[in-house]
N, C-alpha and C positions, 0 to 999 in steps of 0.2 A: 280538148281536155282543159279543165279549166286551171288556174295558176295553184289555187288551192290543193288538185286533187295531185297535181303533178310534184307539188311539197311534202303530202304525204306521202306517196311511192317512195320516192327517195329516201325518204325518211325512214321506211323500212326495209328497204334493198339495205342501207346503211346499216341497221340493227341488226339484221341476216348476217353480212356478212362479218360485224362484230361481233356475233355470237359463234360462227361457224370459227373464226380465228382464235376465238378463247375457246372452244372444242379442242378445235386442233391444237392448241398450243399447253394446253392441260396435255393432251393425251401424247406430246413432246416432252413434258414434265415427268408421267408418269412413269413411260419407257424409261425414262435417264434416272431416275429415283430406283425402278426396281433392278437397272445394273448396277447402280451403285450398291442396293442393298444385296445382290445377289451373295450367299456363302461363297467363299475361298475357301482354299484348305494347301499350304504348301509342302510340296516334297521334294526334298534338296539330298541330293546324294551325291558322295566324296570326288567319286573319281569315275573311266572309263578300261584304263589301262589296269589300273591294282586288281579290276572284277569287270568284267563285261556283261555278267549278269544285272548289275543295276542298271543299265540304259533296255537291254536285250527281255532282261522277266520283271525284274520288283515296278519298274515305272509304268509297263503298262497292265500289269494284273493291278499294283494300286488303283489305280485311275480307274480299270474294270470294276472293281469291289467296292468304290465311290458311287460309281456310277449308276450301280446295282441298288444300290441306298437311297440314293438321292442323284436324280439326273440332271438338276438345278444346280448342283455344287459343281464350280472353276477350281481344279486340279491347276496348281502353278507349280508347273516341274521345271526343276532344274540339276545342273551337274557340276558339280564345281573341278571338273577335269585334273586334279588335283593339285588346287589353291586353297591356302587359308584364306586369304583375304577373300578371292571370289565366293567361298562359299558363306561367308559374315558381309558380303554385299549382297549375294542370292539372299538371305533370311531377312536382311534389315530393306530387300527393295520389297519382299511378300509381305510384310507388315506394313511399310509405308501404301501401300497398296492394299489394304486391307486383310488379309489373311487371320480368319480367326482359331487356325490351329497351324503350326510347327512341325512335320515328322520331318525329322532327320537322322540319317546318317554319317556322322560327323568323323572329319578327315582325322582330326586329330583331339585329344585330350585337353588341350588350351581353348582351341578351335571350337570343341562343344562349349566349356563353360562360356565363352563369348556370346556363342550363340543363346543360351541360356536368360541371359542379364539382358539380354538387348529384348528379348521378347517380356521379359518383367516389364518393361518399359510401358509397353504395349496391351499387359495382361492378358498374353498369350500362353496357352498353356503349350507344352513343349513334348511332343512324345519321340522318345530315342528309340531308332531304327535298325535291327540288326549288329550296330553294337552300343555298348551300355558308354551313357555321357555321364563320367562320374564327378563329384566333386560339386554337386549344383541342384537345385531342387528339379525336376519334370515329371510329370503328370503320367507318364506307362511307357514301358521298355519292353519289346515285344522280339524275341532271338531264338536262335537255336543257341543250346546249352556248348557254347564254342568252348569251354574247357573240355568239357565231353568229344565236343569233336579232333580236338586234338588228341586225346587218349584214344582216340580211335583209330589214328593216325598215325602215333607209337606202337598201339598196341598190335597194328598191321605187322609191322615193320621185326617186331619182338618176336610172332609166332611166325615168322615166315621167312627170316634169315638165318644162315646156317650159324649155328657158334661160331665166335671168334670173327665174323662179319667187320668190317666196317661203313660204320655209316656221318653221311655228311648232314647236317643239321641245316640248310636256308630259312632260315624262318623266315617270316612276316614283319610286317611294320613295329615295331616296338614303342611307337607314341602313339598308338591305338589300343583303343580297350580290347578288340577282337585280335591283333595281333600277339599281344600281352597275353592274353586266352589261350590260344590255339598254341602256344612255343611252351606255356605251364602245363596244359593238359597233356602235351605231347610228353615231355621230361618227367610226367607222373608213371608212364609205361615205359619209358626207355632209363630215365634213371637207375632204379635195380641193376636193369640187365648191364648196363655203363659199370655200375660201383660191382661186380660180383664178376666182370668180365669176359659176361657172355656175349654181348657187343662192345664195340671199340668206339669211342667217340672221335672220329676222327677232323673233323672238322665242324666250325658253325660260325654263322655269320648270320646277319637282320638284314632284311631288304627296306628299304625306306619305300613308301606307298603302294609296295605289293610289285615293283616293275618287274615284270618279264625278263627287260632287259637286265636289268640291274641283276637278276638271278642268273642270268647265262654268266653273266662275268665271273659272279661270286662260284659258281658251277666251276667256270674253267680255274678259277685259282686253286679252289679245293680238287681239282685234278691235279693239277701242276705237285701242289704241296705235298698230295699223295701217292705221286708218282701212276693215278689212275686206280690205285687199289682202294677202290670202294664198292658196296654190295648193296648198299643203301642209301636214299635220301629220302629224307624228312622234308617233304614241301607245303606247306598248308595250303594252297589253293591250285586249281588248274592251270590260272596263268603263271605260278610261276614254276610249275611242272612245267610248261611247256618250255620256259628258260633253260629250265634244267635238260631235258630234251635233246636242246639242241646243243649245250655242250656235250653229252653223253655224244651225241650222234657225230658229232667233229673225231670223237676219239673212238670211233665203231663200238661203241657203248648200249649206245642205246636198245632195248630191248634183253639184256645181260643185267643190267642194275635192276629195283626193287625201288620202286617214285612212286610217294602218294600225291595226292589234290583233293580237292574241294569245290564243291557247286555243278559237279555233272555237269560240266558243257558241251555243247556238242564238242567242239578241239577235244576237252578231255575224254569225253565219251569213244572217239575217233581213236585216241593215244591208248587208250586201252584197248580195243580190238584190235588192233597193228601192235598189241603188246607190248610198245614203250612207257606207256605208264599201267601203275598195279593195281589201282586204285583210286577210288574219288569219295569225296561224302555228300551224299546227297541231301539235301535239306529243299523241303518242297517250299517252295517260295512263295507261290499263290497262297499256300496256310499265312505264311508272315503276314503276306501285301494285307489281306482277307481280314486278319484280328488289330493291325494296324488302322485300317480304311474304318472298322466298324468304334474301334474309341475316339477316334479324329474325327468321324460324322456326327456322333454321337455331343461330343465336346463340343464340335462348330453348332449344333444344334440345341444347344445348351441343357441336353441331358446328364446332371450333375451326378448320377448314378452309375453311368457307363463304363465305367473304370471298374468300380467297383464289381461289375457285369460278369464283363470279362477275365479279368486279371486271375491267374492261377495260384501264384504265390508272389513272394517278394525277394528283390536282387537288392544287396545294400550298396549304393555306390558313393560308399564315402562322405553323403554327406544326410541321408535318408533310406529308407528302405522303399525301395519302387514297386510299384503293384506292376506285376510281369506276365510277360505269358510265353517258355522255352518250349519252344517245339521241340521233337523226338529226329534226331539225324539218321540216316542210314549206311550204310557199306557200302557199295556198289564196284562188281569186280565183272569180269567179262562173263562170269556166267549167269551176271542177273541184270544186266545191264538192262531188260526190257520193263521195270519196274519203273524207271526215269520215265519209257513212251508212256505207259498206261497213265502215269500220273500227270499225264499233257505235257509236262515240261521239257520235252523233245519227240523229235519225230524220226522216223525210219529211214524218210525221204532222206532228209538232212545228214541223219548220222552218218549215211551210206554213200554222200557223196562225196567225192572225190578218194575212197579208201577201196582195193579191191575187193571184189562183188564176193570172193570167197570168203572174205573173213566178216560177212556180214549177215548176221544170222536169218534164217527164215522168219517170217513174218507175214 
C-alpha cells in the first residue's frame, strides 16, 4: 500500500471516529438537557404523627393522579415530620431543584406564608393542600369543608349524649387553619347545647401538631379533673382518638365514653368495630389527591386556564379570595363502615386484622 493511500485511511478512520464522538457526545447532551428539562411538581406534607393518612393515602394517590396525566412529571415528596424549618427547607430545596408547582400542606400558619414568599421568588405558583395557607397570595386550595367537619363532630356528639352529659373538648392544633376549623365547626353544634345546659362542657384543651401522645396526656388530666365523669369527647381526628383511647382504657373507660375522629383509618375503623370509638369522618382523599394533581399538572404544563377549570367556588384567606374546590365529608359509624372499602380507601383484609373475627362484618 502505498504512503499516499495509507494517509488517506487514517485520515478517515480519524473523521469516523470524530464524528461517531460528536454522535455520541450530542446524544450525552441530549439525555442531560431533557432531565434537566424534565417537569417537577412538589408535594410537602406537615407531619406523620398529627395524620398518618398523609404518608399512608394523599402521597401516593397524588403521585397516582400525576402520573395518570402525565408520566413524564418527578413528583418530589416530602414530609416535614413535624418541623417548621424542615418543611421551608423541603420547598426552598424543590424550587432550587426545579419544581414548577408547590402543593402543600402547611404545618403551620407562619409556616405557610413562608412558604408562600419563597416561591414568589421563583414564580411558582403555590397550591394549598387540605388546609387553607391564609394570609398570602396561592394559586387553588383544594379541602374538605373542615368547619363542616367539625359540626359534624359536635353534632355526633349533641344527638347522641344523654342530657346533662359531660363532655371533654381535645381539639386539634390551633396554629393550623384546619385545626382552627374543625375546634369552630365543632362549638357551632355543641355551643347551644353548652349555653341552654343540655351538655356540660367539662373540659378542653389544644393539642399542638395533632400528637396522639400529647392527647392521652391531655385525656388523663381531663379524667383526673373530672374525677372520670365524662360521657363525651370531642376528638377531631383518629389519631388523637386513639390517645384518647387509651386514657379511657387506663380507667376501664373505654368503650362507655362517646370519641369522635377523622380520616377513617384503619386504627380508627378498628376502634370502631371494638366499639371504643363512635365515630370518624370520612373524607375520600383520592377525590383531594385527584383535583390537586389535575391543577398542579395543569399549572406545571403551563395551562393558564386550569384553575379556573376546576375550581368550584372561592375561600377567602385573609388576604384574597382562592379558587377552591371542598369536597363533601361523610359519617362513618359501625354500621356503614363498608362505604370506606368500597371507595378503595381501606380494605377488609386490613380492618380485620388483628380485631376478633366476630366483630368483623361479613363481606
Amino acid at each position: 500500500m502505498s504512503k499516499l493511500r495509507v494517509t488517506r485511511v487514517v485520515a478517515a478512520l480519524a473523521l469516523c471516529a470524530s464524528t461517531f464522538a460528536l454522535i455520541a457526545g450530542s446524544g450525552a447532551v441530549s439525555a442531560s438537557a431533557a432531565r434537566k428539562a424534565q417537569i417537577k411538581i412538589a408535594f410537602v406534607m406537615p407531619c406523620s404523627t398529627c395524620a398518618s393518612r398523609f404518608e399512608d393515602q394523599d402521597k401516593p394517590d397524588f403521585i397516582k393522579a400525576v402520573k395518570a396525566l402525565n408520566p413524564n412529571i418527578r413528583v418530589i415528596a416530602d414530609n416535614a415530620q413535624g418541623s417548621d424549618a424542615a418543611q421551608i427547607n423541603q420547598v426552598e430545596d424543590a424550587l432550587v431543584n426545579g419544581a414548577k408547582v408547590i402543593v402543600v400542606s402547611p404545618l403551620d400558619l407562619a409556616t405557610g406564608v413562608a412558604i408562600v414568599f419563597k416561591a414568589q421568588k421563583y414564580h411558582v405558583p403555590v397550591i394549598a393542600y387540605d388546609g387553607l395557607l391564609t394570609g398570602a397570595p396561592i394559586s387553588f386550595y383544594v379541602s374538605f369543608d373542615n368547619t363542616h367537619v367539625g359540626y359534624l363532630q359536635g353534632e355526633y356528639l349533641v344527638k347522641n349524649l344523654p342530657k346533662g352529659s359531660t363532655v371533654a373538648m381535645i381539639n386539634g392544633d390551633q396554629t393550623s387553619a384546619p385545626g382552627i376549623e374543625f375546634k369552630q365547626g365543632a362549638l357551632q353544634a355543641l355551643q347551644p347545647a353548652f349555653t341552654s345546659g343540655e351538655l356540660i362542657n367539662g373540659y378542653s384543651a389544644d393539642t399542638p401538631q395533632f400528637s396522639p401522645t400529647t392527647a392521652q396526656t391531655e385525656m388523663e388530666q381531663a379524667l383526673t379533673t373530672l374525677k372520670n365523669n365524662v360521657q363525651g369527647v370531642l376528638s377531631p381526628n383518629d389519631g388523637i382518638a386513639g390517645g384518647v383511647i387509651a386514657a379511657l382504657t387506663a380507667q376501664n373507660l373505654a368503650g362507655k365514653v362517646l370519641v369522635t375522629g377523622q380520616d377513617a383509618t384503619t386504627a380508627g375503623l378498628q376502634d370502631i368495630l371494638e366499639g371504643t370509638q363512635s365515630m370518624t369522618v370520612f373524607k375520600p382523599i383520592s377525590q383531594e389527591a385527584a383535583a390537586a394533581a389535575k391543577v398542579a399538572v395543569g399549572l406545571a404544563e403551563g395551562h393558564k386556564n386550569i384553575v379556573k377549570q376546576v375550581a368550584k367556588t372561592k375561600v377567602n384567606n385573609g388576604y384574597m379570595g382562592v379558587p377552591s374546590v371542598l369536597l363533601t365529608p361523610t359519617v362513618i359509624t359501625k354500621t356503614n363502615v363498608s362505604l370506606v372499602v368500597k371507595d378503595g380507601a381501606a380494605t377488609w383484609t386490613d380492618i380485620c386484622t388483628g380485631i376478633p373475627a366476630n366483630l368483623c362484618p361479613a363481606h
